[in-house]
mmCIF file of the N, C-alpha and C atoms, coordinates in Angstrom:
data_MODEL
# 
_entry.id   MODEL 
# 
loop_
_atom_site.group_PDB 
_atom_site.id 
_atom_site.type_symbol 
_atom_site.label_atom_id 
_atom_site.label_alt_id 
_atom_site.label_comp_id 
_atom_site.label_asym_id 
_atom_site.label_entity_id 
_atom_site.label_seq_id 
_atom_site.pdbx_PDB_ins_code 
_atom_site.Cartn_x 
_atom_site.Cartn_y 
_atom_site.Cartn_z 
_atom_site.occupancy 
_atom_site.B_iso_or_equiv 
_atom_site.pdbx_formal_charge 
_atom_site.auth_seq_id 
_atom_site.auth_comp_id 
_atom_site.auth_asym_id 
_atom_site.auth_atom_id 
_atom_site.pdbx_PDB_model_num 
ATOM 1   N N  . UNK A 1 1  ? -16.688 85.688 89.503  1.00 0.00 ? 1  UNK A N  1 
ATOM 2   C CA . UNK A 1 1  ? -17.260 84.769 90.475  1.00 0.00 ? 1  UNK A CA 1 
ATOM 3   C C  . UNK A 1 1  ? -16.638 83.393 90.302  1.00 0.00 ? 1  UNK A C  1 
ATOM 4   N N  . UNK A 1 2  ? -16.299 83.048 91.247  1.00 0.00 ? 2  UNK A N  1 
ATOM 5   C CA . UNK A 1 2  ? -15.937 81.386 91.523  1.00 0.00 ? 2  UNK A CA 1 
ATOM 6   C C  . UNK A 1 2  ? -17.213 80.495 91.748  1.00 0.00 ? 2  UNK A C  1 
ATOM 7   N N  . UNK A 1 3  ? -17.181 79.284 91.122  1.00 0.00 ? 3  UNK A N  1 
ATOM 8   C CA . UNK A 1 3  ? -17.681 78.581 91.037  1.00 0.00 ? 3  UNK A CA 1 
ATOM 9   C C  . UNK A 1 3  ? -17.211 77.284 92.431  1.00 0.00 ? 3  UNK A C  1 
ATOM 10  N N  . UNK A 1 4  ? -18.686 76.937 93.115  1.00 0.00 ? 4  UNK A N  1 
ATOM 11  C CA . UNK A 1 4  ? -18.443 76.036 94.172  1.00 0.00 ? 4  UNK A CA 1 
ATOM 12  C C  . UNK A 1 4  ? -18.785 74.742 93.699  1.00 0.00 ? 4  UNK A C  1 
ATOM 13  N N  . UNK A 1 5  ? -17.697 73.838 94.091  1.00 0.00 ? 5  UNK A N  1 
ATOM 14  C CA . UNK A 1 5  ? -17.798 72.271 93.919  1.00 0.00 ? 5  UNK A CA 1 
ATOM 15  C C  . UNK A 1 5  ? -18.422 71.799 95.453  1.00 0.00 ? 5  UNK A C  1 
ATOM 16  N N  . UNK A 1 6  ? -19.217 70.881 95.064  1.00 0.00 ? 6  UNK A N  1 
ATOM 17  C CA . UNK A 1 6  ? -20.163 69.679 96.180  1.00 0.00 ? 6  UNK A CA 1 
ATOM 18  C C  . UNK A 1 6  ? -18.548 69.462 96.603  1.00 0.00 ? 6  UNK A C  1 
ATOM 19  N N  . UNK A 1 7  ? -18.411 69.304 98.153  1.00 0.00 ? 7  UNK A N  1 
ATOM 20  C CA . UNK A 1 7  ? -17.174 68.572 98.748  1.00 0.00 ? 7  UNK A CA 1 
ATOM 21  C C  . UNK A 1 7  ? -17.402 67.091 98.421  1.00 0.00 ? 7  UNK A C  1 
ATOM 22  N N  . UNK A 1 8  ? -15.901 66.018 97.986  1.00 0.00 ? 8  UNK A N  1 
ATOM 23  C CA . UNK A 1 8  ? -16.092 65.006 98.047  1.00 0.00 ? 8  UNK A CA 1 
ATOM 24  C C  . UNK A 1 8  ? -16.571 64.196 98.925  1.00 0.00 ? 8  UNK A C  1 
ATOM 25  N N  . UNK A 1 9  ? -17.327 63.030 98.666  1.00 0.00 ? 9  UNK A N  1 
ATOM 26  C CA . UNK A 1 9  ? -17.725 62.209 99.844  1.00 0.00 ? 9  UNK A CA 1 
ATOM 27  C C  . UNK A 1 9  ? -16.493 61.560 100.419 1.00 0.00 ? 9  UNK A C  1 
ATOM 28  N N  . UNK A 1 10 ? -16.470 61.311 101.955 1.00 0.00 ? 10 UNK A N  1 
ATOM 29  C CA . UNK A 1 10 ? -15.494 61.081 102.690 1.00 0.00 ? 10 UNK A CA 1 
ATOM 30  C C  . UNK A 1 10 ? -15.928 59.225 102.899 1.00 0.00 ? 10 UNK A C  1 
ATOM 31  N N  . UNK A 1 11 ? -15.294 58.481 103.591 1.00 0.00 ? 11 UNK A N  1 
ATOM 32  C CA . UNK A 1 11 ? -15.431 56.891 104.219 1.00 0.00 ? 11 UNK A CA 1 
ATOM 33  C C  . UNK A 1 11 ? -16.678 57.079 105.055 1.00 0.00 ? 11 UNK A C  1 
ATOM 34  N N  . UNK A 1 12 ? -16.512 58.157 106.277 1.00 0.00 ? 12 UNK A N  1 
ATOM 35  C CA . UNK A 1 12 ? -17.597 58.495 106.753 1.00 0.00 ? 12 UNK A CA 1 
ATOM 36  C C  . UNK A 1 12 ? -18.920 58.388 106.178 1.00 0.00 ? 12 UNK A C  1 
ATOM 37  N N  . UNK A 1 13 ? -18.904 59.674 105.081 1.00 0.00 ? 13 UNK A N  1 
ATOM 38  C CA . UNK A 1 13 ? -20.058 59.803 104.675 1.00 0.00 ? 13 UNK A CA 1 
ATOM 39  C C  . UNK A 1 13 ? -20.942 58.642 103.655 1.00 0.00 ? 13 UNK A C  1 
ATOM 40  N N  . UNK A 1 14 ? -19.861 57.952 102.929 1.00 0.00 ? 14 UNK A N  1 
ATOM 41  C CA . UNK A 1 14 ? -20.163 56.704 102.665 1.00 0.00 ? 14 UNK A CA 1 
ATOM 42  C C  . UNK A 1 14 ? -20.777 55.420 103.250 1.00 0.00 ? 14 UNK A C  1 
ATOM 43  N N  . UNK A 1 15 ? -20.257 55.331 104.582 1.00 0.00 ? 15 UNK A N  1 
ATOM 44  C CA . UNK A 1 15 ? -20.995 54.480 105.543 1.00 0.00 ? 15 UNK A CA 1 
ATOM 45  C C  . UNK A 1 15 ? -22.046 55.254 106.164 1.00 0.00 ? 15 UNK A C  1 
ATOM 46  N N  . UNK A 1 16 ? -22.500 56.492 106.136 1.00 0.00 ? 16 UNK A N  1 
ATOM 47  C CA . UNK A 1 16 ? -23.829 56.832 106.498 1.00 0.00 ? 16 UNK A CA 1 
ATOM 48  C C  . UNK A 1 16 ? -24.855 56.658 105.244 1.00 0.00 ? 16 UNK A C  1 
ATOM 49  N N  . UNK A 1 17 ? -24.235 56.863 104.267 1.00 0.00 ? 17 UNK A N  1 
ATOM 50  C CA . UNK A 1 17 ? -25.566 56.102 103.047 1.00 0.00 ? 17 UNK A CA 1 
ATOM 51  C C  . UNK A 1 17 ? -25.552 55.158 103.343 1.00 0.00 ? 17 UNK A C  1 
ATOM 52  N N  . UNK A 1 18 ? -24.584 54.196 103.435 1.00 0.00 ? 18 UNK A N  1 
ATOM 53  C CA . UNK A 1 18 ? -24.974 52.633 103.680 1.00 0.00 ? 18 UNK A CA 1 
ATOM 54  C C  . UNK A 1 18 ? -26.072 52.161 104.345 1.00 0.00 ? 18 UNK A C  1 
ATOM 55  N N  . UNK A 1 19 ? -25.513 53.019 105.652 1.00 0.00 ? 19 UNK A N  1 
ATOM 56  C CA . UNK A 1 19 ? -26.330 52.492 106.900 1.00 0.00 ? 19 UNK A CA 1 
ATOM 57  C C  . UNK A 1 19 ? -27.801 53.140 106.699 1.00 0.00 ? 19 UNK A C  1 
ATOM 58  N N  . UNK A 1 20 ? -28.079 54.637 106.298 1.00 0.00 ? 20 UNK A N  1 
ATOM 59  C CA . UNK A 1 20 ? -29.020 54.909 105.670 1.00 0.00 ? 20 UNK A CA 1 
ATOM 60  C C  . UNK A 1 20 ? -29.816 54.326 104.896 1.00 0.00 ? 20 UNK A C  1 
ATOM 61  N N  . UNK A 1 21 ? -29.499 53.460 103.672 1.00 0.00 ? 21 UNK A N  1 
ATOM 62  C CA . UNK A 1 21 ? -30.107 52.173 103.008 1.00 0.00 ? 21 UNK A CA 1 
ATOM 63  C C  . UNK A 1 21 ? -29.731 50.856 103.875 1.00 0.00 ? 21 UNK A C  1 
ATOM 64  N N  . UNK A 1 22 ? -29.691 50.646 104.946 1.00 0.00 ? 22 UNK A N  1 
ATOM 65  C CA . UNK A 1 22 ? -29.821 49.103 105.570 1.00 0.00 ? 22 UNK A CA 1 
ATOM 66  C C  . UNK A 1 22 ? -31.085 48.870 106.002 1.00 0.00 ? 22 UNK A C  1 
ATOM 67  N N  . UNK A 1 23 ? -31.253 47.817 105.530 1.00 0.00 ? 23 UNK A N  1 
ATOM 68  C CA . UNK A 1 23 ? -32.886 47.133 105.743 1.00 0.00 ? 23 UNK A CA 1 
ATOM 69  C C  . UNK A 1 23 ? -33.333 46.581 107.101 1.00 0.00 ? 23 UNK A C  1 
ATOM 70  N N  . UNK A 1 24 ? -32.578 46.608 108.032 1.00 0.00 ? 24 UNK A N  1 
ATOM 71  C CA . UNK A 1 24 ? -33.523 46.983 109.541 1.00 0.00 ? 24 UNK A CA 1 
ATOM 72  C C  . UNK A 1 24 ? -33.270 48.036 109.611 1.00 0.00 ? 24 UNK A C  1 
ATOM 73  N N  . UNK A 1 25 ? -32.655 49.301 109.488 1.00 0.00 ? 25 UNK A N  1 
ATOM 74  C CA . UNK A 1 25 ? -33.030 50.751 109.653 1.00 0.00 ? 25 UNK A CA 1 
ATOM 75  C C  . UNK A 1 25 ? -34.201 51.079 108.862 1.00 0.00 ? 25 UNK A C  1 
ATOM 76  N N  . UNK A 1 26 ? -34.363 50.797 107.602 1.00 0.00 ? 26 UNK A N  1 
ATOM 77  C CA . UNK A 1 26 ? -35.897 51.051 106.955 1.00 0.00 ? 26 UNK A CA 1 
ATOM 78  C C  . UNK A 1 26 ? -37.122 50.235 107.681 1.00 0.00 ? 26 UNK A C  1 
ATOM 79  N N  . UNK A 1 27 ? -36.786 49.397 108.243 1.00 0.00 ? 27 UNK A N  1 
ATOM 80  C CA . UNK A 1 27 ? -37.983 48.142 108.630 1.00 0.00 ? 27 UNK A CA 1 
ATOM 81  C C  . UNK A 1 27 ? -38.077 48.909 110.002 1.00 0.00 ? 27 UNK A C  1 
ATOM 82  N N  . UNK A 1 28 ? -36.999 49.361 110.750 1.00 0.00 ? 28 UNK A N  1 
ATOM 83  C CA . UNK A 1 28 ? -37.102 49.891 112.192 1.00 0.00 ? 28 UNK A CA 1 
ATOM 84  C C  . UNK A 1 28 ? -38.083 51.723 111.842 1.00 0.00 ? 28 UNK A C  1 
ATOM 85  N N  . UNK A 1 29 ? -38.001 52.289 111.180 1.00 0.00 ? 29 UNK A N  1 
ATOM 86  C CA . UNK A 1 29 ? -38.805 53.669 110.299 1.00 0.00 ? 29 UNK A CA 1 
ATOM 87  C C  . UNK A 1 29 ? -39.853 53.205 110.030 1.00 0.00 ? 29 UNK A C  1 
ATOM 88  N N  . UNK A 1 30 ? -39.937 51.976 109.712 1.00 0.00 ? 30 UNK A N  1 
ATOM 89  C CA . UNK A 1 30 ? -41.591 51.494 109.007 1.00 0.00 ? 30 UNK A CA 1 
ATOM 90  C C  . UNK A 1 30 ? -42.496 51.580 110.755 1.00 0.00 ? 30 UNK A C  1 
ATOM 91  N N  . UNK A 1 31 ? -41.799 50.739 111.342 1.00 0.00 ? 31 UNK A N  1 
ATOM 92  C CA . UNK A 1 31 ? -42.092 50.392 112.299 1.00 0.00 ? 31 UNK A CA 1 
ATOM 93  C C  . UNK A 1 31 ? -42.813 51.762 113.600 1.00 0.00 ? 31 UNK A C  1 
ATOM 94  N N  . UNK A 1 32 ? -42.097 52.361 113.553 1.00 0.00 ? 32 UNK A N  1 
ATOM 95  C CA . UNK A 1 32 ? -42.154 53.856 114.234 1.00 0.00 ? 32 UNK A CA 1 
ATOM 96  C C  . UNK A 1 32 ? -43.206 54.314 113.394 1.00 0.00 ? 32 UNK A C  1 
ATOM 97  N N  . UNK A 1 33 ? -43.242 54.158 112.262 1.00 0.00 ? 33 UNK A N  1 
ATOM 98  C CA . UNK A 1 33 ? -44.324 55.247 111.506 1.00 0.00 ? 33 UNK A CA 1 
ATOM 99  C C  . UNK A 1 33 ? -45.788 54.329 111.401 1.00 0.00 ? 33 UNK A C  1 
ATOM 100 N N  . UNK A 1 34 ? -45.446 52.899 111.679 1.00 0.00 ? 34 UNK A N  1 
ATOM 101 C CA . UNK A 1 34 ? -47.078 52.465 111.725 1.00 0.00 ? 34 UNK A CA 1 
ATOM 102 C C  . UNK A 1 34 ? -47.062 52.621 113.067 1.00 0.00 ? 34 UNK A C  1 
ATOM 103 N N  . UNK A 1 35 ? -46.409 52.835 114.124 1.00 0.00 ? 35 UNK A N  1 
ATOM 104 C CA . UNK A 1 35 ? -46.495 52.974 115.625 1.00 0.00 ? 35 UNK A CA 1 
ATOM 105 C C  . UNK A 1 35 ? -47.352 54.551 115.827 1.00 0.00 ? 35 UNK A C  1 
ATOM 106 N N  . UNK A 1 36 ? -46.869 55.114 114.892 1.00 0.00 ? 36 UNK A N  1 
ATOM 107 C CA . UNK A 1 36 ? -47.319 56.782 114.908 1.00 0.00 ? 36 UNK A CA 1 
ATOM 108 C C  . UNK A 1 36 ? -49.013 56.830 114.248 1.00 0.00 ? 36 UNK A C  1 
ATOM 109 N N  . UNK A 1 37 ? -49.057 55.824 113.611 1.00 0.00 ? 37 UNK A N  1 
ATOM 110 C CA . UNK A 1 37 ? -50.636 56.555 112.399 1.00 0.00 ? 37 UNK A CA 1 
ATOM 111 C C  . UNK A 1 37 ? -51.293 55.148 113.659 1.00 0.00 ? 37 UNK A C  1 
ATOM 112 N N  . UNK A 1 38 ? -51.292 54.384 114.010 1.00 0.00 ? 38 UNK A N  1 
ATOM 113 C CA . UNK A 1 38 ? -51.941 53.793 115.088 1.00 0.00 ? 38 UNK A CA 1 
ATOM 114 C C  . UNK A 1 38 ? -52.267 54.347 116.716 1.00 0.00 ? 38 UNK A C  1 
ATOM 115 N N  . UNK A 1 39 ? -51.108 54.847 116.925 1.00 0.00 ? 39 UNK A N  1 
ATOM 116 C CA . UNK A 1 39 ? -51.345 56.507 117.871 1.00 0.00 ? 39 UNK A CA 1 
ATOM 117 C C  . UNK A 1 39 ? -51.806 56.854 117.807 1.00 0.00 ? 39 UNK A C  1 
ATOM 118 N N  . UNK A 1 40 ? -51.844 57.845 116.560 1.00 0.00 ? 40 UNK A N  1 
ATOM 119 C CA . UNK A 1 40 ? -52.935 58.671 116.351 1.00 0.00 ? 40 UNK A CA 1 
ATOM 120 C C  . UNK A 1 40 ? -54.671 58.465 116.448 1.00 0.00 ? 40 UNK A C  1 
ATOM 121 N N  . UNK A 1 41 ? -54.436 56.981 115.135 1.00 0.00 ? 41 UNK A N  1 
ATOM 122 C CA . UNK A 1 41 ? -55.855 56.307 114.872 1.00 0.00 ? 41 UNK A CA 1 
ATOM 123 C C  . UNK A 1 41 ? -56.753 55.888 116.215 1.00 0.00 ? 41 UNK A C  1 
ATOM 124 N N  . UNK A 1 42 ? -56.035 55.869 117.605 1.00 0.00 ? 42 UNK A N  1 
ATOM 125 C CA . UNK A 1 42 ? -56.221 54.649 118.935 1.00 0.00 ? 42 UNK A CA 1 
ATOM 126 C C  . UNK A 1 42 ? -57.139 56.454 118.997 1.00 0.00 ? 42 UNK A C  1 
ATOM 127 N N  . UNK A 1 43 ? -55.915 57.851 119.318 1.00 0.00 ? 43 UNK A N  1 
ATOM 128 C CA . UNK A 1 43 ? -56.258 59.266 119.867 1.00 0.00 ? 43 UNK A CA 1 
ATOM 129 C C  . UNK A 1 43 ? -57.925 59.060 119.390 1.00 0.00 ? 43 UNK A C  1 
ATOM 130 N N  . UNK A 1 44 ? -57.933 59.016 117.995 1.00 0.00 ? 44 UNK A N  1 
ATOM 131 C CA . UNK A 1 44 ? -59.557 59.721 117.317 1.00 0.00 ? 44 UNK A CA 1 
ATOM 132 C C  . UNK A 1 44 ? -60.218 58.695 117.790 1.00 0.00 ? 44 UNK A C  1 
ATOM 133 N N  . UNK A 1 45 ? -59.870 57.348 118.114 1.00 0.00 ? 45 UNK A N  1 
ATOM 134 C CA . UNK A 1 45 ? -60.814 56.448 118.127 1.00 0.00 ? 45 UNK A CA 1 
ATOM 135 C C  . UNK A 1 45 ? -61.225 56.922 119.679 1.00 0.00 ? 45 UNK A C  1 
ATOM 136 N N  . UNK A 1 46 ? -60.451 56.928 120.249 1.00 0.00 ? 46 UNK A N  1 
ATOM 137 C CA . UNK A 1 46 ? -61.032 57.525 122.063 1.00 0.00 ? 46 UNK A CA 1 
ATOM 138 C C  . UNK A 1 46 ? -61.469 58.805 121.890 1.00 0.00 ? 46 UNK A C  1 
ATOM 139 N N  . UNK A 1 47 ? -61.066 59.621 120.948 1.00 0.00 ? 47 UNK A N  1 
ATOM 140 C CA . UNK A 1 47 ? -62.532 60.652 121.245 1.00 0.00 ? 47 UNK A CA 1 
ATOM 141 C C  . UNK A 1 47 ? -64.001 60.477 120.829 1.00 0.00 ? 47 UNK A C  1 
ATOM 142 N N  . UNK A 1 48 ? -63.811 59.806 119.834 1.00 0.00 ? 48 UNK A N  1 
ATOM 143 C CA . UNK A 1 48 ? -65.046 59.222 119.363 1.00 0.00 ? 48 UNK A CA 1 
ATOM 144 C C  . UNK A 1 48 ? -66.279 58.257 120.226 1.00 0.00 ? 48 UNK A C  1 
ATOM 145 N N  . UNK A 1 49 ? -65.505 57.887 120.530 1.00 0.00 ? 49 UNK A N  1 
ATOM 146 C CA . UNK A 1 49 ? -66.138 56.947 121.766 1.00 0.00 ? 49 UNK A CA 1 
ATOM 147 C C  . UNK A 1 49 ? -66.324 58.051 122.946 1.00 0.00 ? 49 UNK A C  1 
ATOM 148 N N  . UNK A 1 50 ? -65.930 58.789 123.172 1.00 0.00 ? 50 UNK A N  1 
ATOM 149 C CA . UNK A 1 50 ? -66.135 59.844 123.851 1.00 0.00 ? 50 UNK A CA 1 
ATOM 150 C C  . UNK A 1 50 ? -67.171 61.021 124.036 1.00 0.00 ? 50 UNK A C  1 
ATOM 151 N N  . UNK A 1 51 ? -67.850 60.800 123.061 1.00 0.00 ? 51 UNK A N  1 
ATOM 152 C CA . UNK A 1 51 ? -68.528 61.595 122.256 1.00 0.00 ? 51 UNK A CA 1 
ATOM 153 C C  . UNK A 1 51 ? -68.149 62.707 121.739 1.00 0.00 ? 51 UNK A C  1 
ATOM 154 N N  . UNK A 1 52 ? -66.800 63.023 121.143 1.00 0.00 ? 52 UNK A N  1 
ATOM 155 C CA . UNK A 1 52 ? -65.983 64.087 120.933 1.00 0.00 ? 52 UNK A CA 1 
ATOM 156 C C  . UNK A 1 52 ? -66.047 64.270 119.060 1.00 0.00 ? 52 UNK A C  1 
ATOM 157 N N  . UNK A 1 53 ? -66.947 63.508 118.057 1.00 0.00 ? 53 UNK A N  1 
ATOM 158 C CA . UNK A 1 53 ? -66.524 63.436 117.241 1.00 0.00 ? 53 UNK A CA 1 
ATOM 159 C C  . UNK A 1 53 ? -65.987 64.482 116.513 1.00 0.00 ? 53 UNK A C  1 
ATOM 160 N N  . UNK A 1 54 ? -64.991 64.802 115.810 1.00 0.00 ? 54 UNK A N  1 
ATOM 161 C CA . UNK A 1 54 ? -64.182 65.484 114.985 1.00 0.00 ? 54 UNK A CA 1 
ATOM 162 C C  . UNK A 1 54 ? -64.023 64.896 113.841 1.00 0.00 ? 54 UNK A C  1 
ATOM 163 N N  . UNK A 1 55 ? -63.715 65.676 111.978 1.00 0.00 ? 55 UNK A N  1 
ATOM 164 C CA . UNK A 1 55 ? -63.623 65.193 111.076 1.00 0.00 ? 55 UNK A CA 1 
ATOM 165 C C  . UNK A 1 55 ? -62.269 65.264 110.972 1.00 0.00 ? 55 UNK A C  1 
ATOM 166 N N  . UNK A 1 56 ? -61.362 64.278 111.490 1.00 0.00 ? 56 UNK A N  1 
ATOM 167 C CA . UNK A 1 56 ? -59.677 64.663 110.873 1.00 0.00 ? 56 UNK A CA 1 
ATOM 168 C C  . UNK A 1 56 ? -59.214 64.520 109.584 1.00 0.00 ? 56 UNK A C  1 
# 
């Protein structure tokens, strides 16, 4: 059996970690994901008020 090597990282793939760790791409992810659990939180809060209560 031959043994497989990880392919080297290319320039490419180097500037996608980069950009992967750049701090408005993490701040822009933060952003989307408190956009998402406030979505959600707004969803339960209108059923609730609805008289729909559910334990999520």
């Amino acid at each position: 059996m031959t043994s497989r090597q990880a392919p080297k990282p290319t320039k490419d793939d180097n500037a996608q970690a980069q950009a992967a760790s750049h701090p408005s791409l993490i701040a822009l992810v933060r952003l989307v994901a408190r956009s998402a659990a406030a979505s959600d939180f707004d969803r339960a809060e209108a059923k609730r008020e609805a008289g729909h209560d559910e334990a999520d």
